[in-house]
TIROLO-143733 format. One line per field, with one value per residue (C-alpha): residue number from 0; x, y, z; residue in one letter; chain. Coordinates in Angstrom, 1 decimal, always signed. Last residue first. Layout:
% residues N
n <- c(NUM,...)
xx <- c(X,...)
yy <- c(Y,...)
zz <- c(Z,...)
res <- c(A,...)
chain <- c(A,...)
END
This chain:
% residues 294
n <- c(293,292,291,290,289,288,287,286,285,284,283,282,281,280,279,278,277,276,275,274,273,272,271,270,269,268,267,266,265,264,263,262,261,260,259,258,257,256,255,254,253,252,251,250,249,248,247,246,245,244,243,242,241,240,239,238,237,236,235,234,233,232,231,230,229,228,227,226,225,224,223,222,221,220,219,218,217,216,215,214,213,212,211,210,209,208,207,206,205,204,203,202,201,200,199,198,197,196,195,194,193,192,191,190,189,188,187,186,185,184,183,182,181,180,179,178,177,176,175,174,173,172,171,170,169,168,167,166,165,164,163,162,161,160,159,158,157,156,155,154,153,152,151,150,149,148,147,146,145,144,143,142,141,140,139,138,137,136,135,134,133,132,131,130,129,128,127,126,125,124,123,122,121,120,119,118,117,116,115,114,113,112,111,110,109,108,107,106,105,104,103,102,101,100,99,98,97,96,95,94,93,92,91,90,89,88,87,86,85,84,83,82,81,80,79,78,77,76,75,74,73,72,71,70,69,68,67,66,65,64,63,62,61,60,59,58,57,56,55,54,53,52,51,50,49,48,47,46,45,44,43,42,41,40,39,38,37,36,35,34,33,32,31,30,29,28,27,26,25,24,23,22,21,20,19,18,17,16,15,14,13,12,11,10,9,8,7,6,5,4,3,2,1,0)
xx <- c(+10.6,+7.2,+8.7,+11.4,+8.5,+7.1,+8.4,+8.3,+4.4,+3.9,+5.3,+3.0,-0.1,+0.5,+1.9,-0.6,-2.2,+1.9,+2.6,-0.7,+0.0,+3.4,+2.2,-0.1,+3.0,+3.9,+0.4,-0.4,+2.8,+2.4,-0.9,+1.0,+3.0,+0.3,-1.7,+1.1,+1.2,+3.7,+7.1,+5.8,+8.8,+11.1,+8.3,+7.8,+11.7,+11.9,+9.2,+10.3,+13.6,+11.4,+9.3,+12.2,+14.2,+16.1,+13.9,+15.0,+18.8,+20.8,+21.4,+24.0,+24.1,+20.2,+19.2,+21.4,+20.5,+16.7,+15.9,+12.3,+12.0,+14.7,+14.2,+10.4,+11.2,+13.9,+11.7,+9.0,+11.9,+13.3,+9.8,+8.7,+11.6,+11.6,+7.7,+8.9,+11.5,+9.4,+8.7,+12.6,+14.5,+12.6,+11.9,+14.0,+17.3,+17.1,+17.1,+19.9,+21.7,+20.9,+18.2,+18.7,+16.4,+18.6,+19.9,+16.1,+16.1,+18.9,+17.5,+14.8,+16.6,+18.6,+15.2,+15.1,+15.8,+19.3,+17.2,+15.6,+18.7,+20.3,+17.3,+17.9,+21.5,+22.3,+19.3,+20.8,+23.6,+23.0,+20.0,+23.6,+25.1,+21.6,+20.9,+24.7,+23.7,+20.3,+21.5,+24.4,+21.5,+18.9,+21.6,+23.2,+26.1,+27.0,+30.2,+31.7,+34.6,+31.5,+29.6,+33.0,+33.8,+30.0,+30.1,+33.6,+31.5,+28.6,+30.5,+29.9,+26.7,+25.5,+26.1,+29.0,+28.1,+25.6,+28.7,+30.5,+28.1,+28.3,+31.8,+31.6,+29.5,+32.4,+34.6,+32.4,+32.3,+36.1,+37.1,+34.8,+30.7,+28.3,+24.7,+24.5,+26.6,+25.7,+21.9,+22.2,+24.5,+21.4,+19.0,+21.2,+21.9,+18.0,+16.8,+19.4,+18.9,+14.9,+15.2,+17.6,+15.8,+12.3,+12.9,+15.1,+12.4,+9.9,+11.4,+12.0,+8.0,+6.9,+9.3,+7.5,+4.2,+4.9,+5.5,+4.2,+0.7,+0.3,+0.9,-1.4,-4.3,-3.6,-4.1,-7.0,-8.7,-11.0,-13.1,-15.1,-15.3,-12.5,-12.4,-10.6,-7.3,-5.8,-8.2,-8.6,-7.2,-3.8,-5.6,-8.0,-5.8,-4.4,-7.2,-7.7,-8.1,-4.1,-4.8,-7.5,-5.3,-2.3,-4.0,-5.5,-2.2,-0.5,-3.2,-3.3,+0.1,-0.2,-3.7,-2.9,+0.2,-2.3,-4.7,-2.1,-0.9,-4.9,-4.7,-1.5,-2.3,-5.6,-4.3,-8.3,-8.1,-9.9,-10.8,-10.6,-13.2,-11.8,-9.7,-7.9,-8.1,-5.7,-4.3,-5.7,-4.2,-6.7,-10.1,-11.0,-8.5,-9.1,-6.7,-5.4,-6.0,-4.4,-6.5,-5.1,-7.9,-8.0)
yy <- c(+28.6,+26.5,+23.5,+24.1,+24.4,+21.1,+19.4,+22.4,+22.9,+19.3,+19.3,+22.4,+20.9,+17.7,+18.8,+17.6,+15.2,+13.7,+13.8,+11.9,+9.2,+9.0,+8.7,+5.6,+3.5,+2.7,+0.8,-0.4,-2.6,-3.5,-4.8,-7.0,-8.6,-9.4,-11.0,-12.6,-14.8,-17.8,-15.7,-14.2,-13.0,-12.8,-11.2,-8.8,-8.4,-7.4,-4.7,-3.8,-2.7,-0.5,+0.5,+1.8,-0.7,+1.6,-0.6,-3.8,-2.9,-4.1,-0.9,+1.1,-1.8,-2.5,+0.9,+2.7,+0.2,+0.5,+3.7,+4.2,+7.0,+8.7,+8.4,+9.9,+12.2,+13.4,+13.8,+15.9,+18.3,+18.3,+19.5,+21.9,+23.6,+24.0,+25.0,+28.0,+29.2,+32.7,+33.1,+31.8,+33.8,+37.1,+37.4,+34.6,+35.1,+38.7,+39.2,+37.2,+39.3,+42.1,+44.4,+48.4,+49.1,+49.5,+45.6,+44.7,+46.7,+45.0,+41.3,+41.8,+43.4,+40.0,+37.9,+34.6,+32.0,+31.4,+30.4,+27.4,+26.2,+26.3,+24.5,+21.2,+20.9,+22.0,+19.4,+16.6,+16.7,+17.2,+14.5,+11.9,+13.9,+14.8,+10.5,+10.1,+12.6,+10.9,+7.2,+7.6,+10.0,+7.3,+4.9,+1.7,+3.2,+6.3,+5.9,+8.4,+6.1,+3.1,+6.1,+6.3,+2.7,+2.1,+5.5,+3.8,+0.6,+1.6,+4.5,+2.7,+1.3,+5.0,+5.7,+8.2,+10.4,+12.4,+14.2,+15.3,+17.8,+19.1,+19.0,+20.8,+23.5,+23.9,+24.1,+27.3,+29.0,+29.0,+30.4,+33.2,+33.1,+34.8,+35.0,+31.2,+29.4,+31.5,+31.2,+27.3,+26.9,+28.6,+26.6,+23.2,+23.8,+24.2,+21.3,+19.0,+20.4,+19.6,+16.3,+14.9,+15.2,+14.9,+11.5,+9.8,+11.3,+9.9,+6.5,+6.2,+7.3,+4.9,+1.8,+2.4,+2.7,-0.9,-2.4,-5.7,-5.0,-2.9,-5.7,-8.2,-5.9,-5.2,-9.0,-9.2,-6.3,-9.0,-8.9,-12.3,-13.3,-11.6,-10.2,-12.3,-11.6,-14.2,-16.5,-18.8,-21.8,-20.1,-16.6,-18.5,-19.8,-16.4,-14.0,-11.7,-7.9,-7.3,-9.3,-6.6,-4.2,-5.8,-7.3,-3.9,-2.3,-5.1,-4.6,-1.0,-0.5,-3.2,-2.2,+1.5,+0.4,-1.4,+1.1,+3.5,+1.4,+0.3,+4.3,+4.9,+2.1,+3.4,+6.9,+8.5,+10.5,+13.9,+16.3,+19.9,+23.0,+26.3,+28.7,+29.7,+28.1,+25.8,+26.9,+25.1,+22.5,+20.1,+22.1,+23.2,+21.7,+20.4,+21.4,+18.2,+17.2,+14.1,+12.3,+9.9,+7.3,+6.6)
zz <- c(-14.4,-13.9,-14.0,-10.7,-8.5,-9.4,-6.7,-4.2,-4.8,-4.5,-0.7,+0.3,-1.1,+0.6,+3.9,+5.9,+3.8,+3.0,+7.2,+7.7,+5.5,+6.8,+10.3,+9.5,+7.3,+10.8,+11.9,+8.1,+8.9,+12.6,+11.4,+8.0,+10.8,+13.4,+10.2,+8.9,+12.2,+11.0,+11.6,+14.5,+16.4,+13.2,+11.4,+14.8,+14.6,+11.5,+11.9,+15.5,+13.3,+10.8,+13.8,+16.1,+18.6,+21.6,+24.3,+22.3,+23.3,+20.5,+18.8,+16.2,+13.5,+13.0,+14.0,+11.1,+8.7,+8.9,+8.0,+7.7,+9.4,+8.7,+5.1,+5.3,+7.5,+5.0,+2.7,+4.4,+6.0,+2.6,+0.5,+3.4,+2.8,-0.8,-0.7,+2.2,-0.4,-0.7,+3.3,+4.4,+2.1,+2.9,+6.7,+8.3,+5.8,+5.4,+8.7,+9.8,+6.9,+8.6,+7.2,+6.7,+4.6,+1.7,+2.5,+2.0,-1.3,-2.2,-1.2,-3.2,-6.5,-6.0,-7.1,-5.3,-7.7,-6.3,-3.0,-5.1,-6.0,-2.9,-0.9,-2.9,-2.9,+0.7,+1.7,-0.4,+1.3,+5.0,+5.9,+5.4,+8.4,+10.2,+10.2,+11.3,+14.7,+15.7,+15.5,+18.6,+19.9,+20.2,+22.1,+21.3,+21.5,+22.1,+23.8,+21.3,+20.6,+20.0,+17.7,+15.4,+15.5,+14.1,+11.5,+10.0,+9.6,+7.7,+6.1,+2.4,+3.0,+3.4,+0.3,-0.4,-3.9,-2.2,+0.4,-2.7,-2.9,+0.3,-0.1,-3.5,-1.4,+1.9,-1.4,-2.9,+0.6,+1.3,-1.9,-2.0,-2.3,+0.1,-1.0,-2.3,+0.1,+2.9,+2.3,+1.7,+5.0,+6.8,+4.6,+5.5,+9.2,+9.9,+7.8,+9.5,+13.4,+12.7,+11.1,+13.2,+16.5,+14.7,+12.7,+16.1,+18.7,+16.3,+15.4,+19.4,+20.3,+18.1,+19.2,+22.6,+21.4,+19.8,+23.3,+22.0,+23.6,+20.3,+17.9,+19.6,+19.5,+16.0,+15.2,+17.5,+15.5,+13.6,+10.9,+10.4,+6.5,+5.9,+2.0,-0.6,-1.9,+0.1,-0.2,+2.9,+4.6,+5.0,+6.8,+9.0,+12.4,+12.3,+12.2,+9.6,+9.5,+9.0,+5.8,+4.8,+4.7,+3.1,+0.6,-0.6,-0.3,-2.3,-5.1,-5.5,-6.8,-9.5,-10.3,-10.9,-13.2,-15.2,-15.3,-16.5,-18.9,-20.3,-20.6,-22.4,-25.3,-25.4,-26.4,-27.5,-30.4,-30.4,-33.0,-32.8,-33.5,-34.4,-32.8,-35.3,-38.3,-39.9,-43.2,-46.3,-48.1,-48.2,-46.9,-43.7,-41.4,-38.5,-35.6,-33.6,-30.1,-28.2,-25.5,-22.9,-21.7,-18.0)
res <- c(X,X,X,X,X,X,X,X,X,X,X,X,X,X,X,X,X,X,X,X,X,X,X,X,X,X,X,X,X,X,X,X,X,X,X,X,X,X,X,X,X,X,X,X,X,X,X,X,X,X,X,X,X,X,X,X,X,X,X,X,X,X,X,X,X,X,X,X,X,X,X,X,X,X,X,X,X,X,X,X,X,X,X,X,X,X,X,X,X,X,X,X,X,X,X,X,X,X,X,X,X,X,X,X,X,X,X,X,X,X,X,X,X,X,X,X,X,X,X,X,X,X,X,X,X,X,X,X,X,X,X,X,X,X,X,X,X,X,X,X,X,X,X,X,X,X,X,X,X,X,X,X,X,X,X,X,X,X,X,X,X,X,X,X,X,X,X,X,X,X,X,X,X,X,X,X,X,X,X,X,X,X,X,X,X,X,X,X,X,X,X,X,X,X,X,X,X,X,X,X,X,X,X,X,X,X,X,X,X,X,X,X,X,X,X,X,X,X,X,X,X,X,X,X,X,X,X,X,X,X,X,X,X,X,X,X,X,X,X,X,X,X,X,X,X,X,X,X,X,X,X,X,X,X,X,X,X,X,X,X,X,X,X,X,X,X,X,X,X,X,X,X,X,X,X,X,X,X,X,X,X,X,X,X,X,X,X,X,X,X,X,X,X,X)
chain <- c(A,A,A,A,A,A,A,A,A,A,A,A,A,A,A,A,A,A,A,A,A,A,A,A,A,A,A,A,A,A,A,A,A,A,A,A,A,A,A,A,A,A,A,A,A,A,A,A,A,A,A,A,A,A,A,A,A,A,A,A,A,A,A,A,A,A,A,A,A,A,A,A,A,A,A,A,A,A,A,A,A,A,A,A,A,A,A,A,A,A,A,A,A,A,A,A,A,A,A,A,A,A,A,A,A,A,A,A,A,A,A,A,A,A,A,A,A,A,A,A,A,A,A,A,A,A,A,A,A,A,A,A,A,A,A,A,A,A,A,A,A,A,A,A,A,A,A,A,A,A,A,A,A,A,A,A,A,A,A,A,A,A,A,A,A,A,A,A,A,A,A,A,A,A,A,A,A,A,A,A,A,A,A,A,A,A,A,A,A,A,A,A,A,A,A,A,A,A,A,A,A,A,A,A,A,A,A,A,A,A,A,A,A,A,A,A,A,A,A,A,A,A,A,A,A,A,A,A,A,A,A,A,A,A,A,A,A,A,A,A,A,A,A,A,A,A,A,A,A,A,A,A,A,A,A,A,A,A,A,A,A,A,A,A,A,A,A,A,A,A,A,A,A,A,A,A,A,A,A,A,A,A,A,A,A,A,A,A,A,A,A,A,A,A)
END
């Protein structure tokens, strides 16, 4: 992992380089032993993590903890999943997909109406949105908590649901607005020619060419949501309304000598996300690098 710069040769001392003629190379070693150094830091944890989760209790302090079980073992996983850890599953998914889904949805229709409507009105309901990423969430922590208990929502999925879309919001506007402002106008004349709504325009134009931005939020905020941990901790107490990042404390809490157990439930809820970034991998990087290409 070797960085290499390229430089024209040169003919003779003073001469003008030639075009299209051979380079030399000179390897960045400082960049590459980096690189592998940053790769190793990264790697490490994960590779203790996965094999710790294949250790058994009783063998995991006498043993290296970098070294390879000797006996490979599911017992810890077992353990995890007879501790009704498919039922804090389904509540970080019904939590990730119920505000996910009304917050992506709001945002590109409130994106669209920021960017092709302007007036008065529009441009303050933007500099709200943006003054929305300036409040962290610790901030609202307790105004969200006598907010939920006047709602009588709490300690329910929905009480967590509806502040995860608030905070989702922001970031969302912010994101999908700049890409739709890319979108040539000529487009959306020709559209409005045709005869097109604006309800039109926005599913069967906006949507297709900002697709990459969209796919880029709903994948981040899935990620947030589901690993919140704040918004669980303070709006529950029921354990059936836990989700993983809670059932997480609680398993360390539970088994605070089995790091095994804790380390499965671990590689158990880091599972999903894997599978959301393969899925929408090639979609995701298209958005991030989107704006480098301009």
């Amino acid at each position: 992992m070797a960085t290499t710069l390229t430089k024209p040769a040169h003919r003779a001392a003073g001469a003008s380089p030639r075009a299209g003629g051979p380079a030399t190379t000179r390897r960045n070693w400082v960049a590459g032993v980096a690189g592998w150094l940053w790769l190793a830091i990264v790697v490490v944890p994960i590779y203790w993590i996965v094999i710790t989760s294949f250790k058994e209790q009783s063998s995991y302090y006498a043993s290296n903890p970098l070294a390879p079980p000797a006996e490979p073992t599911l017992g810890a996983y077992r353990l995890v999943l007879e501790s009704d850890f498919a039922l804090y599953f389904l509540n970080s998914l019904l939590v990730t997909l119920g505000a996910v889904i009304p917050a992506v949805g709001v945002s590109f229709m409130a994106a669209y109406a920021i960017v092709r409507g302007g007036g008065r009105f529009l441009r303050g309901v933007n500099s709200l949105f943006l003054m929305g990423l300036a409040i962290p969430l610790q901030a609202t922590i307790i105004p969200i908590y006598l907010i939920i208990i006047r709602l009588h929502l709490y300690d329910s999925l929905l009480g967590m649901i509806l502040p995860s879309i608030a905070f989702a919001i922001p970031l969302s506007v912010l994101v999908l607005s700049n890409f739709i402002r890319d979108v040539p106008k000529e487009l959306f004349e020709s559209m409005r020619l045709d005869g097109a709504t604006d309800w039109g325009m926005l599913w069967r134009l906006t949507f297709p060419l900002t697709r990459p931005a969209v796919v880029t939020v709903t994948i981040y905020n899935a990620l947030t949501i589901w690993n919140g941990f704040l918004l669980p901790l303070i709006l529950t107490q029921s354990p059936d309304k836990r989700t993983l990042p809670l059932a997480l404390w609680t398993f360390q809490g539970q088994y605070s000598v089995n790091v095994p157990a804790v380390l499965a439930s671990v590689v158990l809820t880091t599972l999903p996300i894997l599978v959301l970034y393969v899925v929408g991998r090639r979609q995701l990087l298209s958005g991030l690098t989107a704006g480098f290409g301009r």
